[in-house]
C-alpha positions in Angstrom: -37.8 102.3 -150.9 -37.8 105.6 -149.6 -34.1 106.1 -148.8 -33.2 105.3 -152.7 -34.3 108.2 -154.5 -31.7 110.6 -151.8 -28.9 108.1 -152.9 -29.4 107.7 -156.5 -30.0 112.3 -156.4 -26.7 112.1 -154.7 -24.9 109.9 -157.3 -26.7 111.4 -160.2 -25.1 114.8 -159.2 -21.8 113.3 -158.3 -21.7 112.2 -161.5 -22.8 115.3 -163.4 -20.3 117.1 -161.1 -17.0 114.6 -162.5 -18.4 115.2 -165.9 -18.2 119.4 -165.9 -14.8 119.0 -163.8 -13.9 117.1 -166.8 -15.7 118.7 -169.9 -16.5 122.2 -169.0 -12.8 123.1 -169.8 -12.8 122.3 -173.7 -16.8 123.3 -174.1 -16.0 126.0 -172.5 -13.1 127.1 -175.5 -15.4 126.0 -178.0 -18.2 128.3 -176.9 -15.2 130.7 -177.1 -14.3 130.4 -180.5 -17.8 129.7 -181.8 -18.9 133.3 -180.3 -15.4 134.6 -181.6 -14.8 136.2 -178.4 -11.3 136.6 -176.3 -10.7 134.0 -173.9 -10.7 136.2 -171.1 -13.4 138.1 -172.1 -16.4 136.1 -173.0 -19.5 136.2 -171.1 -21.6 134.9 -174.3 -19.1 131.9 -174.2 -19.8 131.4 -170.9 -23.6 131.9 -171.5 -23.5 129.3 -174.3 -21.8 126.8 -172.0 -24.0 127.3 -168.8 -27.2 126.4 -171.4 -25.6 123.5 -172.6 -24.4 122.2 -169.4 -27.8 122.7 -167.9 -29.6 120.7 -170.7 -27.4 118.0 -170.6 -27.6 117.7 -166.7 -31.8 117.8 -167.4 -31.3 114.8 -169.6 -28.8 113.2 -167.2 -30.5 110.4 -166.0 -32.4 109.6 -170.0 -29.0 109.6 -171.3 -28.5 106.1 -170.7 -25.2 104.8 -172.5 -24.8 107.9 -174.6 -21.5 110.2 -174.1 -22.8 113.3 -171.7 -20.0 114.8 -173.4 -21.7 114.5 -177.1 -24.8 115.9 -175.8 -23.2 119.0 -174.4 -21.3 119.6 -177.5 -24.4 119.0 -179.9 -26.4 121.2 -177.6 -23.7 124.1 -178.0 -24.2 124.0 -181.8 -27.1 123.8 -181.9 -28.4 126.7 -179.3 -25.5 128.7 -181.1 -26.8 127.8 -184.5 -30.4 128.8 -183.7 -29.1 131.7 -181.8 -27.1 133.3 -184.4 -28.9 132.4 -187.5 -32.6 132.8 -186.3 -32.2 135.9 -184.2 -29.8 137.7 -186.2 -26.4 137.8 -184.2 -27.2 137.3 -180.4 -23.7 135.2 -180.7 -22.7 136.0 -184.2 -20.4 138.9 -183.8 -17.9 140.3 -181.1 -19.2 144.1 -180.1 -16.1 146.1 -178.9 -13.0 144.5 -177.4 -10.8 141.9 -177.9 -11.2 139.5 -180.6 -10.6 136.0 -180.6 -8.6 134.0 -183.2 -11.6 133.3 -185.5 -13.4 136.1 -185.8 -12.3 136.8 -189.4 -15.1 134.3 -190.0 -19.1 134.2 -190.4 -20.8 132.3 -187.3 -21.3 129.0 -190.1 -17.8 129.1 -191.3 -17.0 129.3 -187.2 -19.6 126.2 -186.3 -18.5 124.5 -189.2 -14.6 124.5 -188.4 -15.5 124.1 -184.5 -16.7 120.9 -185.2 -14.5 119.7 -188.0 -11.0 120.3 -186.6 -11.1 121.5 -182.9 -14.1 118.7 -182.0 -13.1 116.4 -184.4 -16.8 115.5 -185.4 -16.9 113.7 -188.5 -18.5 115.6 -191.8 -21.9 113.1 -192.0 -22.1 114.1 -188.7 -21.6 118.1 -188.7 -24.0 117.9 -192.0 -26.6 115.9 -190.4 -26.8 118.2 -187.3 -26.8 121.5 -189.2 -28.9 120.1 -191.7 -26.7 120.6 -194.5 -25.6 118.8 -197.4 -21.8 116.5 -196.8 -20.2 118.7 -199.6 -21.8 122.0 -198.3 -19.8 121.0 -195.3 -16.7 119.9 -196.6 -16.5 123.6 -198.8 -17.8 126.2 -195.8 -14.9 123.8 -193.7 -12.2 124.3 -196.7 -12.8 127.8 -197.4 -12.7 128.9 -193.3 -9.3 126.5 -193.1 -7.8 128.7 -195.6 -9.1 131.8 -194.5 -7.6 131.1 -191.0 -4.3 129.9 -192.4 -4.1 132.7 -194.9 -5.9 135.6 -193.4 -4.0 138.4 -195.8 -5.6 136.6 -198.9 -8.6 137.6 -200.4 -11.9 135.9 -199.7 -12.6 133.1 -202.5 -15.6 134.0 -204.9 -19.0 133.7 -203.2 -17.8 134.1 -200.2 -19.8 137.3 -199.3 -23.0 134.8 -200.0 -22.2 132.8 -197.5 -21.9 135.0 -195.5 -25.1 137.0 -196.2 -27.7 134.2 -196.0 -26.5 130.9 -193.9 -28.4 128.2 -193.7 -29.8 126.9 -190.4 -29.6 123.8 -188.8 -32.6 121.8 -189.3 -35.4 121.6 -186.8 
């Protein structure tokens, strides 16, 4: 009995070890954008990701059947949610430097089109995550699409209330 728990701590991080060589890579770009940072130049990117990754490796062996993957990317959003709308900006905004592609946008219109276009999660499940309502979703995910695809255009009406007082994800 003695020799299993040394095999099974071996596998466990074998496994955890395929699953960063594997994941990392995209989390890692989607810390990037979320913090709106360069890609060569961002250590709160990298911050976000090392969090996440170390959460999901501490729920490793309780994850039983769900996607380690899921849990990473839930995790991100949600440390970067609480992060930037409960402590004022520790992620929300780039300081000096380089700036990456969505930084034009607040940290919700950022999490919001994250998860809608580059994750692909679906908007029940991006509204039940931040807490929000389907059709607050599917407008802060509309409005940041056009904002990104027209950046010279002026912001749509209430935009600047968005952008003043977010709502957080739910706790």
């Amino acid at each position: 009995m003695g020799d299993r728990q040394p095999v099974r701590g071996e596998r466990r991080v074998r496994e955890f070890e395929a699953f960063v060589a594997g994941a990392a890579g995209r989390l890692l770009h989607a810390a990037t954008l979320l913090t709106a940072e360069a890609p060569d130049a961002n250590p709160r990117a990298r911050r976000l990701l090392t969090l996440a990754l170390a959460h999901t490796y501490a729920r490793w062996d309780r994850l039983r059947g769900e996607d380690p993957y899921d849990c990473a990317r839930q995790y991100l959003a949600t440390r970067f949610a609480h992060t930037t709308w409960h402590r004022h900006g520790a992620f929300g905004h780039t300081r000096s430097g380089p700036r990456g592609p969505l930084a034009g946008l607040s940290p919700q219109e950022r999490l919001v089109l994250v998860l809608r276009i580059y994750e692909g999660v679906a908007e029940e499940q991006t509204a039940a995550l931040l807490g929000l309502p389907v059709e607050r979703v599917h407008t802060i995910c509309d409005r940041a699409t056009a904002t990104v695809l027209h950046p010279s255009r002026p912001a749509p009406a209430g935009r600047a209330a968005t952008q003043a007082a977010p709502s957080g994800p739910a706790r």
